[in-house]
N, C-alpha and C positions, 0 to 999 in steps of 0.2 A: 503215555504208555503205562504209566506206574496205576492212573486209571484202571485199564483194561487187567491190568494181573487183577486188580482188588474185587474187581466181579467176578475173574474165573474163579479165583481163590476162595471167594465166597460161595458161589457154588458147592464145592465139596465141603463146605466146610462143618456143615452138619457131623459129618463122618470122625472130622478131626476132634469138634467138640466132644461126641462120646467118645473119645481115645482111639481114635483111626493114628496119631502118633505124639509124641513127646515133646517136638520143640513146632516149628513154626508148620504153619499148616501144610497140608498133605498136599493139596495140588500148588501151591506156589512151591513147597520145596522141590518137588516131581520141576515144575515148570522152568526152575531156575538151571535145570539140568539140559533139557529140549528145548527151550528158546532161544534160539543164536542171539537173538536182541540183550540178552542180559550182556551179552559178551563186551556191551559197551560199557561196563562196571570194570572189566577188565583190562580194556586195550584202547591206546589213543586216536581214534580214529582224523586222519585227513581229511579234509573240504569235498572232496570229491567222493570219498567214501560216506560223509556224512550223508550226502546229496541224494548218494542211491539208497542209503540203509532207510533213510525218512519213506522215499516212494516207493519204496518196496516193503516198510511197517506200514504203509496206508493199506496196499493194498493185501496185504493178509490182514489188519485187522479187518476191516472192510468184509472179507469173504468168513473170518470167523463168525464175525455179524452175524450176516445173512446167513448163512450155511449150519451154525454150530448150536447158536444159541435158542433156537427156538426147539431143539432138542433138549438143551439144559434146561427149559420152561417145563417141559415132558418132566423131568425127571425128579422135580421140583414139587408136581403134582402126587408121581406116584411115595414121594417123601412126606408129603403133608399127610398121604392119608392113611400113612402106616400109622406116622403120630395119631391122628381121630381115633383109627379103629382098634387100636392100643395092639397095633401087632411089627412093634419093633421087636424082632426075632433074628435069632441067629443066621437063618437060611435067606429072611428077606436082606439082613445087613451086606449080607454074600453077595447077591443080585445086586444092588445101589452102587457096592463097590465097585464090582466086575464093570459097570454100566458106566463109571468115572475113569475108570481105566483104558475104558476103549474111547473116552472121549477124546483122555489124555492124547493116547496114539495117535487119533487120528489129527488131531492135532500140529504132533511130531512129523507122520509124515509130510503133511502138506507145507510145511516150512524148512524141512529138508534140504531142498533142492536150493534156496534161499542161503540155509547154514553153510551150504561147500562151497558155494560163487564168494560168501565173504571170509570164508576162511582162507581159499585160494588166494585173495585177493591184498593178503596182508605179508607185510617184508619183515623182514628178519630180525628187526627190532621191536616191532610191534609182537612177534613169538613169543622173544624174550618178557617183555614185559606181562603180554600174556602169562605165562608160566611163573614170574615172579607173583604175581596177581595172588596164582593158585596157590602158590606155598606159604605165602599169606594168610591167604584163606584158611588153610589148614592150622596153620600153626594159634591162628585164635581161636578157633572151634575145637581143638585140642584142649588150650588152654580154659578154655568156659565150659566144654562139657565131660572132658576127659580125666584132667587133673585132679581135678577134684577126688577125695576119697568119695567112695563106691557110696555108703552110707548118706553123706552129702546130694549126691546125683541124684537118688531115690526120692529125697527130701523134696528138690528144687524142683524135680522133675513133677513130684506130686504138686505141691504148690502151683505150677503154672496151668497142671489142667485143674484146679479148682478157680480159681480164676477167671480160666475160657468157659469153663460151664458155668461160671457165675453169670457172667453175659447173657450167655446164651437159653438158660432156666433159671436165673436167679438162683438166689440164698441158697447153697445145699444144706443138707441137713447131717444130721453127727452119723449118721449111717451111711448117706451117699461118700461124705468125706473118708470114712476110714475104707469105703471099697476103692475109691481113689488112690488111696496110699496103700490098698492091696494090691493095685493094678502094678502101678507105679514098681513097688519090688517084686513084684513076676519079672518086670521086665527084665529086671537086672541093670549086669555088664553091656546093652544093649547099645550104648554111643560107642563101647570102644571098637564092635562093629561096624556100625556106621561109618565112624569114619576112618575108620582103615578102609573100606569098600570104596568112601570117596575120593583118598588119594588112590584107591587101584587103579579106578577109570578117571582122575584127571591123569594118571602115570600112560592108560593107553590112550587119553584121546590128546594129550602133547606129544607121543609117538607118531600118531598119525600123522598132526598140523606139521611137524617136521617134515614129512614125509608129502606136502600136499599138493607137490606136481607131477605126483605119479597116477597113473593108469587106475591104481586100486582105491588111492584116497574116497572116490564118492560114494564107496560098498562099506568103508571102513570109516566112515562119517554116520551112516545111514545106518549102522549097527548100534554106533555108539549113543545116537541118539533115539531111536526108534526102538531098536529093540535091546536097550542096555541090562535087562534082567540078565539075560546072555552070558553078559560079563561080568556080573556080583561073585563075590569071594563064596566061596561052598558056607563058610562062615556065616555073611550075612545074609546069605541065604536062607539058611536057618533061623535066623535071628529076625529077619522081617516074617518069616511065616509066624511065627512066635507071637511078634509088634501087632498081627492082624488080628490072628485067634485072639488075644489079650485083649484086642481096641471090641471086637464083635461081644465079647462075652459083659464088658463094661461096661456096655452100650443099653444090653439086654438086661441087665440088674438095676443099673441105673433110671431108664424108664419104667421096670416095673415098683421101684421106688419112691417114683414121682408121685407129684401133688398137682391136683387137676392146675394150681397156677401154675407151677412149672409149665405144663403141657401147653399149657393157653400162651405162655412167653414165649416158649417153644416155636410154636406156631405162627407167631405175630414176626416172629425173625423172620423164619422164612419166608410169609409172606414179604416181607423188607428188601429181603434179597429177592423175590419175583419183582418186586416193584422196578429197583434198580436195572433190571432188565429190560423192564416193557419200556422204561423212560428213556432206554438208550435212542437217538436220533436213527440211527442205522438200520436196526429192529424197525422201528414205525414206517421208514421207506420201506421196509423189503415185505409190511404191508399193505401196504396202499395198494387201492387198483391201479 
């Protein structure tokens, strides 16, 4: 499983590398949100529920396979060739996005239906520990991204995207690095968004799992997971429009910045990440004659 995140995850992860966001990449963070499967980080699962959650991750990963990824290949194309023809631009980063966004979804919904049958399917202990899970969660992402004075944040925050672009373009330069720590303090106060937003909707989607023998549970699953913009604090609401103008603008300074080896690095990733795709086993069946 941990596999398949590392491909989707790579995927977008062009976006993340020019500042699509702050801590871990864009679509595993997104993903750890819509994929019921994480929830086994959360909750002990029984033998029999083991039994169904495996044939039932076959067969979605199985259909993302087939179904999702030779889209991601598409998308992969029209990203290489912004890079060649040197038109990483504001309006094209917009389209790329929008384009990972609808992959995300669709994604979401087609595992939906997957997420209520195991969430129904779990007792009252398993809730608890569920929800204990959460406020775990919370309280160390507090702790590592929140606490910290503000000034700090901006610091560490810069550091980790110089870092991911070192990867992904090599060596920056004294120029690229100070728009990085430009970017970095635009952002701000931007975690303590974040994760007030995170405890909002873990706060409604443990409302729900309480509630998940009722009539409305599968509309109020299917929100929470599909369409959870919905539910974001007006707050970070703001604050992710913010996260994106900020990650699109860094993106477009940053490549016209670049030095033909960056771009050639650039390029050689991506292709890395096509490759990992074509070699997946799944992909070459849903070739074959």
């Amino acid at each position: 499983m941990s596999r398949w995140f590392k491909h989707i995850a790579a995927l977008l992860l062009f976006t993340l590398a020019l500042g699509a966001c702050s801590r871990v990449g864009l679509a595993y963070r997104n993903l750890d949100v819509i994929i019921p499967w994480t929830l086994s980080d959360y909750v002990d699962m029984h033998g029999e529920q083991k039994d169904w959650f495996n044939e039932r991750l076959k067969e979605h990963l199985s259909w993302h396979c087939t179904t999702q990824l030779p889209g991601y290949l598409d998308w992969l194309d029209r990203l290489q060739t912004m890079v060649e023809t040197n038109q990483v631009t504001d309006a094209a980063l917009q389209a790329r996005t929008a384009e990972a966004k609808q992959a995300i979804a669709e994604t979401a919904q087609a595992i939906t239906p997957s997420a209520i049958e195991l969430l129904q399917g779990l007792d009252d202990k398993q809730v608890a520990e569920m929800n204990d899970a959460f406020a775990k969660d919370l309280r160390k992402r507090q702790q590592d991204y929140v606490n910290p004075p503000l000034t700090e944040q901006i610091a560490e925050r810069g550091a980790r995207m110089v870092k991911r672009l070192n990867d992904w373009l090599g060596p920056l330069s004294a120029t690229q690095e100070q728009r990085v720590m430009a970017w970095s303090t635009a952002l701000g106060d931007q975690n303590t968004q974040w994760i007030a937003n995170r405890a909002h909707w873990q706060k409604q989607f443990s409302a729900a799992v309480a509630q998940r023998k009722s009539p409305e549970f599968p509309q109020r699953i299917e929100t929470l997971l599909v369409n959870r913009e919905r539910l974001w604090t007006p707050e970070y609401q703001k604050a992710y429009a913010n996260t994106e103008a900020q990650a699109r603008a860094l993106a477009v300074d940053l490549m016209a910045e670049s030095t033909p080896q960056q771009r050639q690095r650039l390029l050689k990733k991506i292709d890395g990440v096509r490759k990992d795709f074509n070699d997946l086993k799944c992909l070459k069946a849903s070739k074959s004659p």
